[in-house]
N, C-alpha and C positions, 0 to 999 in steps of 0.2 A: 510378510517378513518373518522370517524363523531364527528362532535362538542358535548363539554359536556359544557351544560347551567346551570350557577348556577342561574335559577331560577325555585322555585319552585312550582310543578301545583298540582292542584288537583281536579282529576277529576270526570265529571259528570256518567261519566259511568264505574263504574270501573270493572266491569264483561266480559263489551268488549274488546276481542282479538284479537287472532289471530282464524279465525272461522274452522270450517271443510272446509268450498268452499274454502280459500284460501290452507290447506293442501291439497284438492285432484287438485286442479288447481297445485301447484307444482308437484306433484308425476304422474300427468300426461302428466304433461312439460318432467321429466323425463326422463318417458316409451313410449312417444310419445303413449300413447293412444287414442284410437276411442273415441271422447267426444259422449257422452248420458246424461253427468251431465247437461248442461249449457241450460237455456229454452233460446237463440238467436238460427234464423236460423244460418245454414252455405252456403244459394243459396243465388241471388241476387235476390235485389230488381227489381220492373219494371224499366226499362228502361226510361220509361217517366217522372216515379218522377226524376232521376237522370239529366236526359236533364232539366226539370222545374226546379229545383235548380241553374243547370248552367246557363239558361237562365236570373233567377232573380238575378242573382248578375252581370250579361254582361249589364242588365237594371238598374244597379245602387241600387237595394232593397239590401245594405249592409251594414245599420245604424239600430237605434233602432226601432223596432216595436212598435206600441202603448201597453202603457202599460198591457190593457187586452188580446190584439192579435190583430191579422189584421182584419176588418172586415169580405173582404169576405170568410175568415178563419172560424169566428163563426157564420155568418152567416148559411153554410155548415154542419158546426155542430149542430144546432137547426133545420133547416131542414132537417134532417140525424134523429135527437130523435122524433120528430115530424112525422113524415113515419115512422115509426120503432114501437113508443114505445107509442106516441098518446098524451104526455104532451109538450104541447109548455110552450118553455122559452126564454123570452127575450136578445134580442141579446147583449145591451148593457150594460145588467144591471146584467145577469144568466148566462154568459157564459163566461168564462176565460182559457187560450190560455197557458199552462204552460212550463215550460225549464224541462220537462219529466213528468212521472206520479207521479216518486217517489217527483218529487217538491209539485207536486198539493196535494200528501199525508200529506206533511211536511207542508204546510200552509194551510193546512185544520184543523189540530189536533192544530199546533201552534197558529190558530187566533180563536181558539172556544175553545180548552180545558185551565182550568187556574188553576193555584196550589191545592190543595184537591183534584181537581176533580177523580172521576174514569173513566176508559175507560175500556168494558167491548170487546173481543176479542176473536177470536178463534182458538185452534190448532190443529194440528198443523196451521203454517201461516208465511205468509212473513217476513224475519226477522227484518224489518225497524221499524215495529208497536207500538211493546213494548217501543223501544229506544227513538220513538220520542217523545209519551206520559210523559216518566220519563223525558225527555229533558226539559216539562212545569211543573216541579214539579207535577206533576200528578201522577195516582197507574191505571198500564195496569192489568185489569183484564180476566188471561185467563180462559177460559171454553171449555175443551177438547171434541173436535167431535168423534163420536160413531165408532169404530173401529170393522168391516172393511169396511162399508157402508157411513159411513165418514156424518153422520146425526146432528143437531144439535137437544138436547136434551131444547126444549122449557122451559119447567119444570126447570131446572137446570138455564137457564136463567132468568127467572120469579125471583128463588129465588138471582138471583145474584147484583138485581136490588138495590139499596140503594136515600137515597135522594141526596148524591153526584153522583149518574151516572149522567157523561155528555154525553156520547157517547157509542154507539155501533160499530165496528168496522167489515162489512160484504165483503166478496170477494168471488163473483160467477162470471162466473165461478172458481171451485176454483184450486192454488196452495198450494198444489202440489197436491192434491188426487183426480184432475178433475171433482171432483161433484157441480153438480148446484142444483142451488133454483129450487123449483118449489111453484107452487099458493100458498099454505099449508105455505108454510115456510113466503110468502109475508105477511099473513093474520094472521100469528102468531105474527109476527113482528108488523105488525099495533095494534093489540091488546096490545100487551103489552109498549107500544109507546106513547099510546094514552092519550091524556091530563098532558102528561109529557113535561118537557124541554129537553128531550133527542133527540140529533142528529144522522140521521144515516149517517155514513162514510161507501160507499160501492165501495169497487175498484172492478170495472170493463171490466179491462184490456184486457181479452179474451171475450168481449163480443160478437165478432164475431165467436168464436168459439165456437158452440156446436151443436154436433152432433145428429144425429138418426133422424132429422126432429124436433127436440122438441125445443123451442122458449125459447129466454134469459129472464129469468124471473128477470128484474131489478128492483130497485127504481123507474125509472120512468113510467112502467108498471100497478104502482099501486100510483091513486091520491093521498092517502092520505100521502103515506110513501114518494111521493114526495114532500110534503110540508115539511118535515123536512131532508129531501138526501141532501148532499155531493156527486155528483157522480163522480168517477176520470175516465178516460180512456188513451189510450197509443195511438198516427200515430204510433210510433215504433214497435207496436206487431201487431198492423193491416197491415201495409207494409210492413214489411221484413224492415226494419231499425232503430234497438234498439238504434246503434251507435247515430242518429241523437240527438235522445232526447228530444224530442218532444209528449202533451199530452193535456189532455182537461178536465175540471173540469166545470161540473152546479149544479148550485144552485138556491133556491129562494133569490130572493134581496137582503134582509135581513142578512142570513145567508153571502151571496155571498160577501159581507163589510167588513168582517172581513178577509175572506181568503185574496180578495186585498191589505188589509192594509198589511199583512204578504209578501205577494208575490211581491207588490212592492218595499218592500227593502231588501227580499233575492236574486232577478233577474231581478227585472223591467218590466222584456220580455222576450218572448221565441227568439228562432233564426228567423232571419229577411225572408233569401230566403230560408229556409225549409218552413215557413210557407206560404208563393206564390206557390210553387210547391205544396202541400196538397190541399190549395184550389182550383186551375185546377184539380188535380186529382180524388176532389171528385164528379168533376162532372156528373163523370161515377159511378152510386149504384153499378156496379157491381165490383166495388175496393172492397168493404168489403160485397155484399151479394154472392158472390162465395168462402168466405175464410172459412165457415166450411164446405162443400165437399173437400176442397182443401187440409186441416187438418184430414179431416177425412179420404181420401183415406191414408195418411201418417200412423195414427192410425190403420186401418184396416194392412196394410201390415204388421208393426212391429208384431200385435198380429200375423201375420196367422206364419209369420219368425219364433216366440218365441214361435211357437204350441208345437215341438220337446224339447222345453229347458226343465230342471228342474224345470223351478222358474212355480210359479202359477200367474197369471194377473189377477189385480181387475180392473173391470170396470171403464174407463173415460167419462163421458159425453160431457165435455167440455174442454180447454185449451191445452197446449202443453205434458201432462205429462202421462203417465201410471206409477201405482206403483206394483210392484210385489213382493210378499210374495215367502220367502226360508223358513220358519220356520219347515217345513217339512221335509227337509234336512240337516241343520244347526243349531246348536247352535251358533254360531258367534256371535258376536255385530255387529250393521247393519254396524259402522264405521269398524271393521273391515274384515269383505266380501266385504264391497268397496274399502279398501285399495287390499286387495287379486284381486280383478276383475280388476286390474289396473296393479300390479306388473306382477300375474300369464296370465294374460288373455287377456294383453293391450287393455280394455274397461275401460270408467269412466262412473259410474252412483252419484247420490246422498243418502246419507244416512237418511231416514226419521227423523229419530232423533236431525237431525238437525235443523227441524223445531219444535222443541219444547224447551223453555227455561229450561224446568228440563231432557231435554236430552232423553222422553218416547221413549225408542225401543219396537216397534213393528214389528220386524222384515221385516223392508217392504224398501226395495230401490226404489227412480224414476229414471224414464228413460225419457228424451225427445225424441219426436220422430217432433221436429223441426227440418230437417235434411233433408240434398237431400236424393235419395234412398242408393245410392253406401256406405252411413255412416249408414244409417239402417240397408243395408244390412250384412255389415262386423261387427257392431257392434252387428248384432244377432246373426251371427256364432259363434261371441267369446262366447257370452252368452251361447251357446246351448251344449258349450266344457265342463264349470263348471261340479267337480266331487261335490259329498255331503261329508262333513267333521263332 
């Protein structure tokens, strides 16, 4: 029995539900199905972050972190972008230590966007984006990626552009449709950027991941677009430990003032002995310069598994995700061939549709292929059973 409150609310988001993830997370509760929906692993993390955790709270590190993060936390992380990506940033001033990515998202958009503002975005995409924008009284501006190549149409953005754009809103590698930036996409962005007050917000969560040899084409890649980045990242999608919650935001100074101001009194701080074990851990490059071979052998298996199946696979460059087209064989709604792949077939994938706020079916479900092999495996036979309806 649950309490009824007589008082009355009204609220900021009223289109928010109940989503699809939560109905295919129950229907797979269920059927006990092969999860393929959920981008977290299901392996363990290293061993060694787990012992540095324990070790830093048997050392008493179980109070509050500074409020930006530990130093030699960011430290680690500036010389991590600095090798990598070639833009140094200030340790004390550019780098900030978040209670996950999705925090570092939400005080990023909350300490820089302000009521009018537009925030211009793209879909499909993360479904946090929109909500937090309208959260600041602000208008999320989406602009739908090129279907099936998953492109962003420059042109379309150019015109989208107003004197209220505050922000752009980039995520490469991307969720859910795996494609990354490359230069072209860096140098369009700069152009149309330029001698504006427009900020870019680019999560880049998979930045370790991407495949074929080809280089994370980020914000801090390119000087110029780094002078006005936002750049978020995740320890939790780079280590196998989404659970912890733990992530990293840089910026130039400037910029950097206002997240802080946000983030100190939505969290203060991230976790105390997550962030001790991260910084031992990062002391070996080869914690995050082996995790796209590592992802990519995963990726390669599922496609060779999924060779025999029905469904057709479009290209992932980068992230946890392949999306695959049935339109060939089905008329379905993508929610429901997902709900069928679940009941008929104990597999869960995700319905593309979900990542668009006006619900566009394109026929195309993801599949994570975050997963030890043994959930690969079984999760592609089910796939390979599908009749066409």
């Amino acid at each position: 029995m649950t309490l009824r409150s007589p008082v009355k609310t009204r609220t900021k988001l009223p289109d928010v539900g109940t989503t699809i993830f939560t109905v295919i997370g129950q229907l797979s509760s269920q059927h006990n199905a092969i999860n393929l929906s959920q981008g977290a692993p299901n392996f363990a993390c290293d061993t060694r972050l787990v012992q540095g955790v324990t070790r830093a709270m048997e050392e008493g590190h179980n109070q509050y972190a500074p409020m930006t993060g530990l130093r030699a936390l960011k430290t680690r992380v500036a010389e991590k972008i600095a090798d990598l990506y070639g833009t140094q940033y200030d340790v004390d001033s550019e780098v900030l230590i978040t209670a996950s990515a999705s925090e570092g998202l939400y005080s990023a958009i909350s300490g820089l966007v302000h009521p009018g503002d537009e925030v211009i975005y793209f879909e499909p995409s993360f479904d946090s984006y929109a909500p937090i924008v309208r959260l600041q009284g602000a208008t999320p501006v989406a602009i739908k990626l090129t279907v099936p190549d998953f492109t962003v149409n420059w042109d379309e953005v150019r015109a989208a552009i107003t004197p209220r754009t505050r922000m752009i809103i980039i995520n490469t590698p991307h969720n859910p449709s795996g494609k990354v930036f490359d230069a072209n996409d860096l140098q369009q962005l700069a152009a149309l950027t330029r001698n504006t007050d427009i900020v870019v917000l680019s999560d880049e969560v998979y930045e370790h991941v991407v495949f074929d040899g080809q280089p994370h084409h980020g914000m801090a890649t390119h000087p110029q677009l780094a002078e006005r980045s936002v750049i978020i990242s995740s320890f939790g999608k780079t280590y196998h430990v989404t659970g912890w919650r733990v992530g990293y935001c840089v910026a130039p100074a400037e910029i950097m003032d206002e997240i802080c101001k946000v983030h100190q009194f939505l969290m203060f701080s991230a976790d105390t002995p997550m962030q001790y074990a991260f910084a031992e851990h990062m002391n070996d490059p080869q914690t995050w310069l082996s995790l796209s071979a590592f992802y990519q052998r995963k990726r390669d298996l599922l496609q060779t598994l999924l060779a025999e199946s029905p469904f057709k696979l479009l290209p992932s460059q980068g992230s946890f995700f392949l999306l695959a087209d049935y339109s060939h064989f089905s008329d379905e709604s993508d929610s429901e061939i997902v709900k069928r792949l679940i009941v008929d077939h104990g597999v869960a994938t995700i319905p593309l549709s979900a990542f668009y706020t006006d619900g566009t079916d394109n026929k195309l479900i993801r599949l994570s292929f975050a997963k030890d092999e043994a959930t690969l495996r079984a999760g592609a036979a089910a796939l390979c059973q599908v009749k066409s309806r």
